[in-house]
C-alpha positions as CSV (number, residue, x, y, z in Angstrom):
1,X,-20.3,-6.7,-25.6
2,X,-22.1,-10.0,-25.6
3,X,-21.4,-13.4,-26.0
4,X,-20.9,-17.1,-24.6
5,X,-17.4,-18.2,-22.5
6,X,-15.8,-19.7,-25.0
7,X,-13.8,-22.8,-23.6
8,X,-12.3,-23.3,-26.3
9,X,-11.4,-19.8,-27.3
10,X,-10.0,-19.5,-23.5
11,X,-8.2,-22.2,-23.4
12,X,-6.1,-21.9,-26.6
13,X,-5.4,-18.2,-26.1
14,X,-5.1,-18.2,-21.7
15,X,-3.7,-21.2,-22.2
16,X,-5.2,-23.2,-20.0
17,X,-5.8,-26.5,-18.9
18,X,-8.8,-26.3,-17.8
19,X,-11.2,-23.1,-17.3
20,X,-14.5,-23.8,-14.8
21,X,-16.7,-21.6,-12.4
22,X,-16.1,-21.4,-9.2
23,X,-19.0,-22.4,-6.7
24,X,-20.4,-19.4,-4.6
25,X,-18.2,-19.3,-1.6
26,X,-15.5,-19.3,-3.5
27,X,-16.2,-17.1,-5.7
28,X,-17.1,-14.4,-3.3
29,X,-13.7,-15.1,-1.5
30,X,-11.7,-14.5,-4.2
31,X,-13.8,-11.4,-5.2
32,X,-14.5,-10.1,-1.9
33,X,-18.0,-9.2,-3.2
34,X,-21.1,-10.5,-2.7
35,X,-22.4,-12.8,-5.6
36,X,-24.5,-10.9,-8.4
37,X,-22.2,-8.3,-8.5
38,X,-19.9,-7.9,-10.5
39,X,-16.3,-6.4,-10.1
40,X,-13.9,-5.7,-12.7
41,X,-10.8,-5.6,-10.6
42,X,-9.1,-8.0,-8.7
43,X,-7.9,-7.6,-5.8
44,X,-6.4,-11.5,-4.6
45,X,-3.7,-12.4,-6.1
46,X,-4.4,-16.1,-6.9
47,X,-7.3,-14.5,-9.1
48,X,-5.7,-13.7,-12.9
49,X,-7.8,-10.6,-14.4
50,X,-8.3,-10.9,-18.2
51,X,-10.4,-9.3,-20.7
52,X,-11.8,-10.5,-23.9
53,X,-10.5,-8.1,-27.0
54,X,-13.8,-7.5,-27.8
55,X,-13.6,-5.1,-24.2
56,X,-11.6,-2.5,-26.2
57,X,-14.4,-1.7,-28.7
58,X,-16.5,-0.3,-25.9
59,X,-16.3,2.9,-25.0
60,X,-17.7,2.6,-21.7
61,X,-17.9,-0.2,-19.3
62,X,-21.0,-0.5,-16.3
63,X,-20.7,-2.7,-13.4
64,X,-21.8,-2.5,-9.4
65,X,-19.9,-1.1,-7.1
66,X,-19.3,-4.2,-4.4
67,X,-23.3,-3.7,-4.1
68,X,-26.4,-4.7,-5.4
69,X,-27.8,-1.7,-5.7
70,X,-25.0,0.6,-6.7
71,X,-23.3,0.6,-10.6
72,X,-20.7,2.6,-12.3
73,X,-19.7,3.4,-15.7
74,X,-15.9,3.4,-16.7
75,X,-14.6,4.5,-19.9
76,X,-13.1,1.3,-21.5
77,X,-9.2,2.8,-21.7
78,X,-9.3,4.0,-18.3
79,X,-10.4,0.6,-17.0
80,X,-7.5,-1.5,-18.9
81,X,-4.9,1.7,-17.4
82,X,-6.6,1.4,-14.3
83,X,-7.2,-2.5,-13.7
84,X,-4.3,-3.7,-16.6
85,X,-5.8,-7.1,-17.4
86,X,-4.3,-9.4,-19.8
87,X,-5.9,-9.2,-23.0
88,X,-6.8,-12.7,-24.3
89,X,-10.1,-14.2,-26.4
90,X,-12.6,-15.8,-23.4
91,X,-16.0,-15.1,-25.3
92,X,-17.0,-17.2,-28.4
93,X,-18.3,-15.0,-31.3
């Protein structure tokens, strides 16, 4: 899956206000991870999980493990069973 955040597309369907990053410290806060890696979970409550549709045409997802040097694959139905994110458009296509 590839593609651009799509404000526009995140805003209308997440229904947001307004959608930014978050600076470093932050981030890493919220995702109790280090920055560079990248989590699909979330485990803070103040931090929505959602996934792009585009998600459930993969059939597997590959992501590290709360380290740099560590990844794992994930078929894409046992990560939305596993992690249940709201589905809503984020990327532009």
């Amino acid at each position: 899956m590839t593609g651009d955040l799509g404000s526009a597309a995140a805003d209308r369907d997440v229904y947001a206000r307004l959608i930014a990053f978050a600076d470093t410290g932050k981030a890493e806060q919220l995702a109790g991870s280090v920055t560079g890696t990248v989590l699909p979970f979330s485990y803070d409550e103040r931090l929505e999980l959602i996934a792009d549709p585009a998600l459930l045409d993969c059939g597997e997802l590959y992501f590290n493990a709360g380290r740099l040097d560590r990844s794992v694959a994930l078929a894409s139905e046992d990560y939305l069973r596993l992690a249940g994110p709201r589905i809503a458009r984020i990327i532009a296509t």
